[in-house]
Each structure stands twice: as C-alpha cells, then as structure tokens.
ZASEGU-689504 format. One record per residue (C-alpha): residue number from 1; residue in one letter; chain; x, y, z. Coordinates in nm, 3 decimals, decimal comma. Layout:
<atoms>
- seq  type  mol  x  y  z
- NUM  a  A  X  Y  Z
...
</atoms>
This chain:
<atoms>
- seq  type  mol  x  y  z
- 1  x  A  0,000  0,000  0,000
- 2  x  A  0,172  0,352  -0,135
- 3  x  A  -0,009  0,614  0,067
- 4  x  A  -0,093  0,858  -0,221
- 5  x  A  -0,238  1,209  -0,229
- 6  x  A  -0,572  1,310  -0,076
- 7  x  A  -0,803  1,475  -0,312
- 8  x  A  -1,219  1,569  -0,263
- 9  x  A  -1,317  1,232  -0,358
- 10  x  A  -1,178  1,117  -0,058
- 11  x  A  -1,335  1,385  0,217
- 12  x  A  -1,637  1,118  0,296
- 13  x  A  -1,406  0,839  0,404
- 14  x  A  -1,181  1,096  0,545
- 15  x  A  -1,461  1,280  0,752
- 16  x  A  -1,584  0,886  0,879
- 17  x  A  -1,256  0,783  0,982
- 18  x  A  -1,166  1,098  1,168
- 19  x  A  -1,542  1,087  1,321
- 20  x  A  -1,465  0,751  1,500
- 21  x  A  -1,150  0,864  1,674
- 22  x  A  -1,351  1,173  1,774
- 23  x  A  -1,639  0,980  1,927
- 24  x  A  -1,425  0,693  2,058
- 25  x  A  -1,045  0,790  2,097
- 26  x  A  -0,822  1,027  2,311
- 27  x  A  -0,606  1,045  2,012
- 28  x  A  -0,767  1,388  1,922
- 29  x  A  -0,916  1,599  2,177
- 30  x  A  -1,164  1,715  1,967
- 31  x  A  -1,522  1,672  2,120
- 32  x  A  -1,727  1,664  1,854
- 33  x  A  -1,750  1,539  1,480
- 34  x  A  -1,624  1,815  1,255
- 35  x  A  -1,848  1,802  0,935
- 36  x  A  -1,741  1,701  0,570
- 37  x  A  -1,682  2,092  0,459
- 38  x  A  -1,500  2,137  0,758
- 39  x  A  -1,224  1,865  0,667
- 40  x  A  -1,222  1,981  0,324
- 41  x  A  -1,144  2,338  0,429
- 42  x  A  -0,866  2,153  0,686
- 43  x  A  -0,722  1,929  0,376
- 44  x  A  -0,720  2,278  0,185
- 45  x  A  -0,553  2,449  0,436
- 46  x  A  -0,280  2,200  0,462
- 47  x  A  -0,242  2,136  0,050
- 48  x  A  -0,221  2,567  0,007
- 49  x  A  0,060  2,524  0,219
- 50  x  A  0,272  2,296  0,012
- 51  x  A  0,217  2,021  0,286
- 52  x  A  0,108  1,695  0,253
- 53  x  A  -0,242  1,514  0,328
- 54  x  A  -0,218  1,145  0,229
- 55  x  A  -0,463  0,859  0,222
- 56  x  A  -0,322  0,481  0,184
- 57  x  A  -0,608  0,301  -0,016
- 58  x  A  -0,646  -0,060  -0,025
- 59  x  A  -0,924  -0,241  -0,292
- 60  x  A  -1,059  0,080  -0,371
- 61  x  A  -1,104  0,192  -0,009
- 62  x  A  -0,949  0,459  0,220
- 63  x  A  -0,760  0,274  0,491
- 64  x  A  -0,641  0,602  0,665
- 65  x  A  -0,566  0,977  0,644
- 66  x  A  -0,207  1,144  0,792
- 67  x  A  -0,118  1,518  0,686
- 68  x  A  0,155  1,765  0,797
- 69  x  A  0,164  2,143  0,818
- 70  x  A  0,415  2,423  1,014
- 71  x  A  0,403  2,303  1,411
- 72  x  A  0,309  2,660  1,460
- 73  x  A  0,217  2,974  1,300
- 74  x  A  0,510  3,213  1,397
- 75  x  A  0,781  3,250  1,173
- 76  x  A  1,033  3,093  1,381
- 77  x  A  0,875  2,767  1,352
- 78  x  A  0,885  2,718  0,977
- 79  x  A  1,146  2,393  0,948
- 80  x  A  0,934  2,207  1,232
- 81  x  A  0,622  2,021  1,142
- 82  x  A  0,343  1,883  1,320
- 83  x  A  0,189  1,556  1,194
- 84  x  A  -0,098  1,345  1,248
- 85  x  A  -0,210  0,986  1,184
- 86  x  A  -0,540  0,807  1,167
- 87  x  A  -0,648  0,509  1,081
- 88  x  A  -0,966  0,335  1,010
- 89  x  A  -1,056  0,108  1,337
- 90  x  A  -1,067  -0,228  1,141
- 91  x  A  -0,709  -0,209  0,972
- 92  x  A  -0,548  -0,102  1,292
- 93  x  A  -0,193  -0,271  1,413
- 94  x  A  -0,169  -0,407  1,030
- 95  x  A  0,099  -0,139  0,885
- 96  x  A  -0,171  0,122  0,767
- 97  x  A  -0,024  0,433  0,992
- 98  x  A  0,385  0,324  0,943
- 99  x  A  0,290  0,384  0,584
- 100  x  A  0,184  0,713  0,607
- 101  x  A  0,352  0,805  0,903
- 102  x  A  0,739  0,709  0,680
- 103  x  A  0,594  0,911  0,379
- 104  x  A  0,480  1,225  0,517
- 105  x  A  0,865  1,201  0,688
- 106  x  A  1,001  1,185  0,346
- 107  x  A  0,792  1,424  0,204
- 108  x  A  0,860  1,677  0,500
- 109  x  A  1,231  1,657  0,451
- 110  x  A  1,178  1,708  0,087
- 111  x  A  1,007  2,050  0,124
- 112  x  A  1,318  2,135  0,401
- 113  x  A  1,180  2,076  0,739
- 114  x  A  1,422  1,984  0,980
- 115  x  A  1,238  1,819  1,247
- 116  x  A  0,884  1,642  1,286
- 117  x  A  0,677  1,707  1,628
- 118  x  A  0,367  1,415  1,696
- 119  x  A  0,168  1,601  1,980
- 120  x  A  -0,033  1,229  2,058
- 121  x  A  -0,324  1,229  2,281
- 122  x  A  -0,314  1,009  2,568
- 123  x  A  -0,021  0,859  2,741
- 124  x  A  -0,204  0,561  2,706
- 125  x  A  -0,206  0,571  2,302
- 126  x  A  0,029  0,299  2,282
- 127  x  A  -0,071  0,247  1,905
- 128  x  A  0,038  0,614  1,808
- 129  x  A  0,344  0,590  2,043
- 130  x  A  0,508  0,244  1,913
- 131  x  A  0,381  0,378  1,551
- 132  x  A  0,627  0,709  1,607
- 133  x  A  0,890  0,515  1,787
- 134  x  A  0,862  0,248  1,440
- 135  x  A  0,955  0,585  1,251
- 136  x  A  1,277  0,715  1,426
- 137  x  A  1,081  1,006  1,674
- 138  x  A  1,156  0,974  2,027
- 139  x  A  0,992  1,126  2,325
- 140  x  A  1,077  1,403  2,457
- 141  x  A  0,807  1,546  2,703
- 142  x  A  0,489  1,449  2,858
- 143  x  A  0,200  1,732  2,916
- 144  x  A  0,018  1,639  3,223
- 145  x  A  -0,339  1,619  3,261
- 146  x  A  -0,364  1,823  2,939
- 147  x  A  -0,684  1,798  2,861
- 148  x  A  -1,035  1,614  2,950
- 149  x  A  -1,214  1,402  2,710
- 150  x  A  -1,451  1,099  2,855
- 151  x  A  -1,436  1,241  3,172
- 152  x  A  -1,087  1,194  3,298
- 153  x  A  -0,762  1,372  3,264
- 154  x  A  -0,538  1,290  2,962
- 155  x  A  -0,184  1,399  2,938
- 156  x  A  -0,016  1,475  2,609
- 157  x  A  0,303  1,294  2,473
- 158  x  A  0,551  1,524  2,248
- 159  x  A  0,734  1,286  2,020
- 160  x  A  1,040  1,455  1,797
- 161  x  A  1,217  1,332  1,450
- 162  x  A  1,493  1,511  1,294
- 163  x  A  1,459  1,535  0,914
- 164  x  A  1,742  1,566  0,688
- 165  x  A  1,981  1,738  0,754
- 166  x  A  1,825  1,874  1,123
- 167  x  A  2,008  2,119  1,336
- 168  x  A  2,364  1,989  1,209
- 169  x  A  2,317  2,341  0,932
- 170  x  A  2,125  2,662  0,876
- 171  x  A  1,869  2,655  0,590
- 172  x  A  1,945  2,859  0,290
</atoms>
C-alpha cells in the first residue's frame, strides 16, 4: 500500500474515519464530529501550504488519512512540522499508519523541514506511540493532565524526528 495524495473524492471516508476517533479515541481531543466541509477546508488548508495530506487506499477503499503542516504559526517555527495519523478502526496494528507516518517524513524533509513534532493524545495511546517510535521520533516530554475528554484527565506525549539534515546546518 503507497499512501498517495488526498483529493475531494476522498473527504467522505476521510470525515468517517476521523469521526470515529472523535467519538471513541483520546487520540484527538476534539469533542465533537467536525463536518465534511470542515475537513475539506482543513485538507485545503494544509495542501495551500505545500504540505502533505495522504490517504493509503487498499481495494478501492481509504484505509487512513495522515497530513503535515508548520508546528506553529510564527515565523520561527517554519522547518518544524506537526503531523498526524489516523487510521480506520478495522485495519489497525496491520501497517496502515507506518505507511503514512514514513511518507509524510520523506515528504517533510523534501520540502526542508528539519524536524517532525507528533503532539499524541493520551499517554495511554500505545498504538500512536510504538507507531512514532517504528519511525525514528523519540519522546521528549509528557504534558500532564492536558486535557479532559470521557471524563478523565489525559496527558499529552511530544514525540520529535529530525529530518534531513536537522540542526547539524542553517537553511538557505
């Protein structure tokens, strides 16, 4: 499975898959379902920034969704990206995420970011934390009791890659 670039056509399984970990998962501390036009104006966000949003598709169906885009709006932040994962609940643990999680890598390091941030829900999300470790990040902080979804405390994990050539140079 090549993960592959998102387009419109793919907003419906997109919007489904993102639903579930909304409704079911710590992984996102979102609260409530965003709607179809909602993702697309997220995927468009995203793609006007030069940064990728991927499916991997399997027999003609959307497996999962992962995208990049800057860490964070201020200008000093513009070789560090953030990414995020998801993948549909059935095809979990079966190499769906490492797929998309090892191309939007390379394609981060190709369009010169130097490092990769995963800000993963839940200290308990040992999917999305053995999926990062699988792709060279390491952790390097734990947020506390960052937020409240299901009615208990979650903490945040900070996960880090270094891309290319990192902080070993300047950028041009």
């Amino acid at each position: 499975m090549k993960p592959r670039d998102a387009t419109a056509d793919d907003l419906p399984a997109i919007t489904a898959i993102y639903a579930h970990h909304v409704l079911h998962g710590t992984g996102t501390f979102e609260e409530e379902p965003p709607s179809e036009i909602e993702m697309a104006a997220r995927m468009a966000r995203v793609q006007a920034a030069r940064c990728a949003w991927l499916v991997a598709e399997a027999d003609g169906r959307v497996q999962g969704f992962a995208y990049y885009a800057q860490y964070r709006d201020r200008s000093a932040y513009r070789f560090a990206a953030e990414n995020s994962v998801y993948v549909r609940d059935d095809v979990r643990g079966q190499g769906v995420g490492k797929a998309l999680a090892a191309a939007l890598v390379d394609s981060a390091a190709r369009r010169g970011f130097r490092q990769m941030i995963a800000v993963i829900g839940d200290s308990e999300n040992v999917g999305s934390i053995g999926l990062h470790l699988s792709v060279g990040f390491r952790q390097v902080g734990v947020l506390r009791a960052a937020g409240m979804k299901f009615g208990r405390w979650v903490d945040v994990v900070l996960m880090q890659r270094p891309l290319g050539e990192a902080d070993r140079s300047l950028p041009e």
